[in-house]
N, C-alpha and C positions, 0 to 999 in steps of 0.2 A: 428158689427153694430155701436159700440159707437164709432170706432177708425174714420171709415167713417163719422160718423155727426163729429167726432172733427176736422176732415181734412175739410171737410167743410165751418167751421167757424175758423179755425183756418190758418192763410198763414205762410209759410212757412221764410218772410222773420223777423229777427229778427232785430229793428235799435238802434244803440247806438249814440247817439247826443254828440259830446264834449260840455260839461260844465252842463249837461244834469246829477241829482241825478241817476237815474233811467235809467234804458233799457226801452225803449216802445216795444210793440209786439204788432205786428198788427192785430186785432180782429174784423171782421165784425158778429154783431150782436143785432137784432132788442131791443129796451129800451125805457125807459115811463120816463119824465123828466118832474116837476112841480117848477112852479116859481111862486109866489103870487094867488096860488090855483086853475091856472091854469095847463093842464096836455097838452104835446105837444109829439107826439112821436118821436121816435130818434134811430140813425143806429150807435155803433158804430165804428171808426175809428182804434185806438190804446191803448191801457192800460198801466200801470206800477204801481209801489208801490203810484207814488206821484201825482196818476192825470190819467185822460180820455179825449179824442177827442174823439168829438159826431158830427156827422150833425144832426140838430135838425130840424124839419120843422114846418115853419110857426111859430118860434118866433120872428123874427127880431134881427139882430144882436145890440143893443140896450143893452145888459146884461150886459155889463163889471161891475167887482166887486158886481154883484148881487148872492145872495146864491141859488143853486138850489138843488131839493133834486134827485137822479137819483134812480129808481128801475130796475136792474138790474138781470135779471136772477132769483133765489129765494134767493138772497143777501138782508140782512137786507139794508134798504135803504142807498146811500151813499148821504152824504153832501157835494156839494162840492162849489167851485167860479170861478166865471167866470174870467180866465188870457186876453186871448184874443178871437178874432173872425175875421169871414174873411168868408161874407155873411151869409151862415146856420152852417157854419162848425165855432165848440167853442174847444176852450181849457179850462179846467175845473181842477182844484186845488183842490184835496182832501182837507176837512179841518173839517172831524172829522179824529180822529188818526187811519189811514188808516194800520199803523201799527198791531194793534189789530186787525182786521176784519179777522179772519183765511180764511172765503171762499174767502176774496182777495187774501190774502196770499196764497191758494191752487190752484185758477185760477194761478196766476203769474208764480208760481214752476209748473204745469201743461205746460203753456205755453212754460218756459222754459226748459224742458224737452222735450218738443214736438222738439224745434230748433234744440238739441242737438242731438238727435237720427237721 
């Protein structure tokens, strides 16, 4: 049952971007994204150590360099900032030390062991 919800939500392609810290893996899964106390929900896109794509609905792409906090699965909240945008869909910069967040860390090595097999 668990491997089936993880196939799921998990796709099978994995992208490495040249110049790019980080591998992203592609991740569809529903999130709660709040920016100045407002709460907007959010789908989303790709993960890695350094950062998330979300489609966000209904905040206006208006956010650059604003801090949002992302609730994410039962992950302590992450902090992160708005890189760019390109209508609903954000690119988002970790920017507490993403590092330390082990259920980051265990999603990512998840993820990445899902490619590998």
């Amino acid at each position: 049952m668990i491997l089936a919800l993880k196939k799921a939500f998990i796709s099978d392609s994995v992208e490495a971007v040249e110049g790019r810290k980080s591998i992203r893996y592609s991740i569809v899964e529903p999130c709660r994204v709040e920016r100045w106390g407002k709460s907007y929900d959010a789908m989303t896109r790709n993960i890695s150590k350094g950062g998330i794509s979300l489609d966000i609905a209904g905040m206006g792409s208006s956010a650059l360099d604003a801090d949002l906090t992302i609730y994410f699965r039962d992950f302590e909240p992450l902090v992160a900032e708005s890189r760019w945008s390109h209508k609903r869909t954000f690119g988002l910069k970790f920017i507490n030390d993403s590092d330390k967040s082990l259920q980051l860390l265990d999603l990512i090595a998840s993820l990445e062991s899902s490619t590998n097999s």
